[in-house]
N, CA, C and O of each residue as an XYZ file, in Angstrom:
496
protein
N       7.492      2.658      8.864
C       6.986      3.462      7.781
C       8.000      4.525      7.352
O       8.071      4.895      6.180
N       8.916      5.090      8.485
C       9.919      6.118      7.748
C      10.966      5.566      6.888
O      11.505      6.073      5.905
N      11.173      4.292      7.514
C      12.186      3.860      6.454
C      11.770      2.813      5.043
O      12.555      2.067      4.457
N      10.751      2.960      4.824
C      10.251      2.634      4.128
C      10.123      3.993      3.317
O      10.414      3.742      2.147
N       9.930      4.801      3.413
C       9.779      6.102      2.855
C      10.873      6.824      2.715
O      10.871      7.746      1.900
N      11.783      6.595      3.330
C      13.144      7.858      3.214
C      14.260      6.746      2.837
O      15.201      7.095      2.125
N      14.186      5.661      3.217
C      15.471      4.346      2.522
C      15.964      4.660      4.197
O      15.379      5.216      5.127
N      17.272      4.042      4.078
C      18.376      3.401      5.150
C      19.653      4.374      4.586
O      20.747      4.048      5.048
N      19.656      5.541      3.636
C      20.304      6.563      3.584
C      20.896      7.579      4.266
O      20.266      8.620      4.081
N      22.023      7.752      5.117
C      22.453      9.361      5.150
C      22.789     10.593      4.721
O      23.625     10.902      3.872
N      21.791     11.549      5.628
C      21.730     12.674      4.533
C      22.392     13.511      6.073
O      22.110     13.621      7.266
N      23.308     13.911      5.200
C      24.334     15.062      5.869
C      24.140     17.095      5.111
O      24.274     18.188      5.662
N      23.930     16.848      4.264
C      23.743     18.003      3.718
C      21.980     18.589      4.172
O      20.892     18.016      4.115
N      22.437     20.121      4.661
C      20.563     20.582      4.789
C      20.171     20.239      3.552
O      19.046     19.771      3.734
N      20.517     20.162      1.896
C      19.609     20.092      0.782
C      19.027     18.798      1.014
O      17.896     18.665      0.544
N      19.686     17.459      1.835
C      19.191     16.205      2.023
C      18.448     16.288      3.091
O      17.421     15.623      2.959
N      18.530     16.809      4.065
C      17.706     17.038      5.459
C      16.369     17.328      5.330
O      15.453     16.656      5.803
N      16.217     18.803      4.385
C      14.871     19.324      4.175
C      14.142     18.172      2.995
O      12.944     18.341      2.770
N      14.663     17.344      2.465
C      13.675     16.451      1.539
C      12.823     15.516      2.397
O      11.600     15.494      2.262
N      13.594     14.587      3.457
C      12.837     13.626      4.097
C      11.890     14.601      4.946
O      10.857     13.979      5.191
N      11.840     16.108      5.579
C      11.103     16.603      6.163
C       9.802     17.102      5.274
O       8.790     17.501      5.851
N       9.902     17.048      3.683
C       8.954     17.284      3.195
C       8.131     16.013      2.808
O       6.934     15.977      2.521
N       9.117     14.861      2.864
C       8.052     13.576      2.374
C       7.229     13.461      3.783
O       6.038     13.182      3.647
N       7.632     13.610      4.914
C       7.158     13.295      6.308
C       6.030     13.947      6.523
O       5.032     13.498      7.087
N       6.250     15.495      5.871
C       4.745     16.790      5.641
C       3.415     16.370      4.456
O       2.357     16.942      4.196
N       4.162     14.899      3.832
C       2.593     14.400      3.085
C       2.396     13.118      3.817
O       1.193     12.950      4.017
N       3.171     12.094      4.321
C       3.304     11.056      4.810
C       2.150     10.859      6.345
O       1.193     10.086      6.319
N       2.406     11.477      7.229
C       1.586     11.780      8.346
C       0.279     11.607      8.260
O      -0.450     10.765      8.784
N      -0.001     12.705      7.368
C      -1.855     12.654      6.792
C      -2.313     11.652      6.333
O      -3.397     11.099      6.522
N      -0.827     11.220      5.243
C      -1.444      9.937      4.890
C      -2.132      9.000      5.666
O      -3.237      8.461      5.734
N      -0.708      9.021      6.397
C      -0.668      8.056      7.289
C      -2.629      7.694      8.220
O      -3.607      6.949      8.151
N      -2.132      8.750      8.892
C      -3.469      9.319      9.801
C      -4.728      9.002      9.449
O      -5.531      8.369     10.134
N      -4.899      9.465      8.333
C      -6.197      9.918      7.872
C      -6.419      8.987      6.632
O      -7.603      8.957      6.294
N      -5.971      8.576      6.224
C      -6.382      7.871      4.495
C      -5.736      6.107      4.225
O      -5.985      5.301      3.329
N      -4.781      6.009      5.520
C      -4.218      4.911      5.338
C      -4.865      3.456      6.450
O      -4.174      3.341      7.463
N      -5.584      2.821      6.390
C      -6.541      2.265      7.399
C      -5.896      0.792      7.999
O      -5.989     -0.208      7.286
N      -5.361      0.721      9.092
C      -4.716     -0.581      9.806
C      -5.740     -1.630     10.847
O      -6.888     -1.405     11.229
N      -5.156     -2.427     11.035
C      -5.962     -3.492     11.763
C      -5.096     -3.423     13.076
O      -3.905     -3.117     13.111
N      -5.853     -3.743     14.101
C      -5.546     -4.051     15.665
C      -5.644     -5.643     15.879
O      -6.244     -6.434     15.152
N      -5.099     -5.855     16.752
C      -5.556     -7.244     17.494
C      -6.093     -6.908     18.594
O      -5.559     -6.074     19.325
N      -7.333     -7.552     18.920
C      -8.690     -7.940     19.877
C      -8.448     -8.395     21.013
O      -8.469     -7.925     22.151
N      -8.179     -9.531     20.497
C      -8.029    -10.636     21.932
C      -6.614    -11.964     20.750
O      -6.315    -11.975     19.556
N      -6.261    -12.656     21.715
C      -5.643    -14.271     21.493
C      -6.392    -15.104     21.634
O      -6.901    -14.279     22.393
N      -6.800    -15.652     21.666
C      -7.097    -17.122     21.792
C      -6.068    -18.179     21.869
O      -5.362    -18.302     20.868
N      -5.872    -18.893     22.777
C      -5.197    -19.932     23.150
C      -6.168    -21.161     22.477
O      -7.346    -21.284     22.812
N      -5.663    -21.847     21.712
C      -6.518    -23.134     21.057
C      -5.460    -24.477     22.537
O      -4.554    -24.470     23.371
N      -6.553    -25.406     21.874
C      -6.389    -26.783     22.922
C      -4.758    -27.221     22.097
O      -3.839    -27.367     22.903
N      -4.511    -27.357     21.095
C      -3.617    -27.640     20.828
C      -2.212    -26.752     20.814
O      -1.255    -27.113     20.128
N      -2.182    -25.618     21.594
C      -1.168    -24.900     21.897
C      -0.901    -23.497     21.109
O      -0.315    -22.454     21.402
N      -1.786    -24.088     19.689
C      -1.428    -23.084     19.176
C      -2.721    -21.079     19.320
O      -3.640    -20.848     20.105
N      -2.169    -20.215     18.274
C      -2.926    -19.155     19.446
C      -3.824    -18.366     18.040
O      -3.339    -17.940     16.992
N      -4.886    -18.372     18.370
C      -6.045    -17.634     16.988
C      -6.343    -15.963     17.858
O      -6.660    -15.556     18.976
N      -6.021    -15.453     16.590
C      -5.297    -13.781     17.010
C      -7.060    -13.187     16.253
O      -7.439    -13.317     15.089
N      -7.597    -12.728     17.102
C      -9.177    -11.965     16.365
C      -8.562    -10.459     16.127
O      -7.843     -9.914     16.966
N      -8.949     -9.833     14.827
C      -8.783     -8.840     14.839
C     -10.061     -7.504     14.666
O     -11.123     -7.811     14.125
N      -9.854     -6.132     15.138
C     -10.933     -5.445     14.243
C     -10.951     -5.343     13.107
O     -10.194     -5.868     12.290
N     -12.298     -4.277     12.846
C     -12.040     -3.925     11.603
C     -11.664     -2.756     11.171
O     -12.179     -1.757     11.673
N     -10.571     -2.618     10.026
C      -9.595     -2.175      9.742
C     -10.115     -0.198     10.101
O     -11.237      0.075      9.675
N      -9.639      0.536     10.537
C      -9.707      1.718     11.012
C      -8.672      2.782     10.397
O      -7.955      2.138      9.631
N      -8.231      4.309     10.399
C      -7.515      5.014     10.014
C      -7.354      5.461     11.565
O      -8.311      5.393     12.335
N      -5.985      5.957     11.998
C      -5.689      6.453     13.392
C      -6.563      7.451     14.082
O      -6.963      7.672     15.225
N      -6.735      8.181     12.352
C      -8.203      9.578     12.779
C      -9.610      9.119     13.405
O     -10.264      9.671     14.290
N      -9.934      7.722     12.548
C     -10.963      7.301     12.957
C     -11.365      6.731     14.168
O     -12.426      6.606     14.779
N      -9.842      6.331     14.376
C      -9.858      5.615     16.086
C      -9.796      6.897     17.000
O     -10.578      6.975     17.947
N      -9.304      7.445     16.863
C      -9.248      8.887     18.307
C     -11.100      9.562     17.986
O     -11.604     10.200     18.911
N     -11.809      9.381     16.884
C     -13.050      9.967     17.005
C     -13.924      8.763     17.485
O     -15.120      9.031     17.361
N     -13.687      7.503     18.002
C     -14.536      6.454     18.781
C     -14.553      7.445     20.248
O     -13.709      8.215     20.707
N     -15.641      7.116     20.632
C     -15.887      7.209     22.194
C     -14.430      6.546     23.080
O     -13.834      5.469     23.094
N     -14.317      7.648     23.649
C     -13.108      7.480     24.918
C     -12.515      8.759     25.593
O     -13.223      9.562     26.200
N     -11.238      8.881     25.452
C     -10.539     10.061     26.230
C     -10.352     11.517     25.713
O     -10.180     12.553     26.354
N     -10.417     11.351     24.666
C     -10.675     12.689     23.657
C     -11.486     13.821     23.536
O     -12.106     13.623     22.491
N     -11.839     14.893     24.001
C     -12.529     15.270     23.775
C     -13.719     16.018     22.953
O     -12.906     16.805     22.469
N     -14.745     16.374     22.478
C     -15.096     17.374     21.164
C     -14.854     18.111     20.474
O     -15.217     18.214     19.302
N     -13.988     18.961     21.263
C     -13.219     20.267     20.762
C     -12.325     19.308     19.798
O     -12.442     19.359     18.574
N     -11.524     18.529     20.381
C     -10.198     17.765     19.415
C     -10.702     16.887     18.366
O     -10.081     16.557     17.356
N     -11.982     16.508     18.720
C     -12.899     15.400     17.502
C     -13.145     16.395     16.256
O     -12.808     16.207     15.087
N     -13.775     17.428     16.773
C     -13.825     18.375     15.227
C     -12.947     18.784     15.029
O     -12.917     18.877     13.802
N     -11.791     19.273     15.545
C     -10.328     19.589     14.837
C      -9.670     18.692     14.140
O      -8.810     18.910     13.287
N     -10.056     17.727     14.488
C      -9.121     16.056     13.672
C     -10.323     15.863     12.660
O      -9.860     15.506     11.576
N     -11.612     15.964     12.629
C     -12.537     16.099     10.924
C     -12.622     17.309     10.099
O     -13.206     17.486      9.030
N     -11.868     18.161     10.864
C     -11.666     19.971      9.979
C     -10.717     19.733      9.401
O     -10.811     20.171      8.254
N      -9.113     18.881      9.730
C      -7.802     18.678      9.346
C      -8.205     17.638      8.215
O      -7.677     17.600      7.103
N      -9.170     16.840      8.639
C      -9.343     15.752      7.548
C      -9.774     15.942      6.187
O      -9.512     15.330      5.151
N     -10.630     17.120      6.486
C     -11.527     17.552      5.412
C     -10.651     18.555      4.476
O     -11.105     19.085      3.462
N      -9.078     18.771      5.058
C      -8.323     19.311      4.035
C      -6.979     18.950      3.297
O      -6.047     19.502      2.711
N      -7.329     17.964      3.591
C      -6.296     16.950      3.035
C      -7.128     16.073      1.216
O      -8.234     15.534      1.222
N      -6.421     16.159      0.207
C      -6.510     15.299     -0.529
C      -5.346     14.343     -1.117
O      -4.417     14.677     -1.853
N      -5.698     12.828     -0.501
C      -5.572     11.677     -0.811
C      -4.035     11.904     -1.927
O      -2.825     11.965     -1.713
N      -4.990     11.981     -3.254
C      -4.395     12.049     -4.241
C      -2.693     12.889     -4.178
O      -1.554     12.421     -4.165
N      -3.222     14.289     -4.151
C      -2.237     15.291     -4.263
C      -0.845     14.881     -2.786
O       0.338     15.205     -2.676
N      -1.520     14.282     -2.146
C      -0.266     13.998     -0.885
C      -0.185     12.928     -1.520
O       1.034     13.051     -1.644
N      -0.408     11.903     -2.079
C       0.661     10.549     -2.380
C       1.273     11.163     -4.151
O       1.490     10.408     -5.099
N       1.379     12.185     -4.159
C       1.861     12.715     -5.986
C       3.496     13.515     -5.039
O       4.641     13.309     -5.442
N       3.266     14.106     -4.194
C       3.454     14.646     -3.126
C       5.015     13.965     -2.641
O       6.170     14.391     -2.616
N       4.537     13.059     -2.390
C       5.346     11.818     -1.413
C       5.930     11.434     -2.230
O       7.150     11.590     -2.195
N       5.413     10.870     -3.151
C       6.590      9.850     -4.744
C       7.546     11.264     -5.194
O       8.748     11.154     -5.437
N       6.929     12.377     -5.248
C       8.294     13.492     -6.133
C       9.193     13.810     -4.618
O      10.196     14.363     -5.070
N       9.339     13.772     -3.393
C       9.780     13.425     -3.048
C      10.922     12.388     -2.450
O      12.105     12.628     -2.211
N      10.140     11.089     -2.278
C      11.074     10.106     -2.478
C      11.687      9.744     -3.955
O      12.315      8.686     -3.912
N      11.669     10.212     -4.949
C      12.532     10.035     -5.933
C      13.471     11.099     -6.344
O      14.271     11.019     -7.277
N      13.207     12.571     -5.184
C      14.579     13.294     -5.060
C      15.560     12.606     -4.165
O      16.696     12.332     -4.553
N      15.097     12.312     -2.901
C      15.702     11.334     -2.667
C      16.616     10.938     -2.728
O      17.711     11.196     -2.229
N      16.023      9.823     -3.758
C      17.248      8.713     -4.331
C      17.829      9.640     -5.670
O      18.823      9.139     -6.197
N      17.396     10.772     -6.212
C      18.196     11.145     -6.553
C      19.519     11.723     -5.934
O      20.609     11.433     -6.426
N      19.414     12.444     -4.980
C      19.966     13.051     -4.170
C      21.311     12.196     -3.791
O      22.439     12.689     -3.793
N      20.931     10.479     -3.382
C      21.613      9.574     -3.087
C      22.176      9.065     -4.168
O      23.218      8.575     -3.732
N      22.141      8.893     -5.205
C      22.794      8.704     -6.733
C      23.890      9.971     -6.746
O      25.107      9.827     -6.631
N      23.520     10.639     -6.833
C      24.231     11.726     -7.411
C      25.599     11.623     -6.040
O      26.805     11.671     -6.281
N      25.101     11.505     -4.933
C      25.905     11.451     -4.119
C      27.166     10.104     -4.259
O      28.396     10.065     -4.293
N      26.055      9.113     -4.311
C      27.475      8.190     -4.409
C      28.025      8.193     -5.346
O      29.192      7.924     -5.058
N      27.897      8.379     -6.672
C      28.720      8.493     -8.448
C      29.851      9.475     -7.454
O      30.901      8.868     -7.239
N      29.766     11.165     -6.706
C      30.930     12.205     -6.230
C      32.003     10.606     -5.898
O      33.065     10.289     -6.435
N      30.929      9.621     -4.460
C      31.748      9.330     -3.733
C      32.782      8.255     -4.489
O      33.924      8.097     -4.055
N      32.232      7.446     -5.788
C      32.987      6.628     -6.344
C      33.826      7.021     -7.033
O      34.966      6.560     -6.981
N      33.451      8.022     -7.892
C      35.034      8.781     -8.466
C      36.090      8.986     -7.439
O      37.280      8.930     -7.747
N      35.565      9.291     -5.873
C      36.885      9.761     -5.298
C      37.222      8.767     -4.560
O      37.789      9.015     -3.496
N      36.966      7.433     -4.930
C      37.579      6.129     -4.375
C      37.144      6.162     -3.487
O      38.107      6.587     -2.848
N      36.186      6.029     -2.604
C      35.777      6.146     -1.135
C      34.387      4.699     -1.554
O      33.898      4.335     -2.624
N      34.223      4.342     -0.431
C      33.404      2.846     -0.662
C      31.925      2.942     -0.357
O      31.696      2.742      0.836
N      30.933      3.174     -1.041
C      29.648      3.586     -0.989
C      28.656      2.242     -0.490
O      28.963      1.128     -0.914
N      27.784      2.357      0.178
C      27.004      1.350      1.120
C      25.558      2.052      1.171
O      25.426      2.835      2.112
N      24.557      1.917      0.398
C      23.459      2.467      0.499
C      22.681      1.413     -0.332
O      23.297      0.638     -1.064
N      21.030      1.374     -0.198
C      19.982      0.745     -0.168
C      18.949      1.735      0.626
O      18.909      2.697      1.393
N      17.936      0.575     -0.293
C      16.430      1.531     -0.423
C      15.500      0.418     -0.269
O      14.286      0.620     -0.295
């Protein structure tokens, strides 16, 4: 997910440093709280070798630490107080003006590096 979000870019300058630390400050929540993944269950081994993968159903990381287990109450309502202040929207508006400083950041950088003959290697 980070490199999916920040590219396969080096950022040497703090003005490049502090950008991926601000896409990472909407990304997380996202992540956490609004973005919902699937687990695998069990395998199944079929007769013919091959293997049937059962999965749940699809969950957010927040939602899995508030199932019954090791966690306790105190941390269950702190993870639905954090939840309840997060909006969706404004963190993925958030994240895109971010990642398109970015690649600005990385444009602007390689045009310096091609004028001064030096061999530029970047992707996103």
């Amino acid at each position: 997910m980070v490199r999916k979000t920040a590219g396969y870019f080096r950022y040497d300058t703090p003005e490049e440093q502090a950008v991926p630390a601000e896409a990472y400050r909407c990304l997380c929540p996202l992540n956490n709280y609004f973005y919902p993944s699937i687990k695998i269950t069990e395998k199944i081994r079929l007769e013919d070798g091959k293997c049937r993968k059962v999965y749940d159903r699809p969950k957010t990381p927040g939602e899995r630490l508030l199932e019954p287990g090791d966690v306790g109450e105190e941390v269950k309502e702190e993870l639905k107080r954090r939840a309840g202040l997060y909006n969706p929207v404004r963190l993925k508006i958030f994240l895109d003006k971010a990642r398109n400083q970015l690649l600005r950041l990385n444009r602007e950088k390689a045009m310096v590096l091609e004028t001064s003959g030096q061999e530029v290697s970047a992707r996103f």
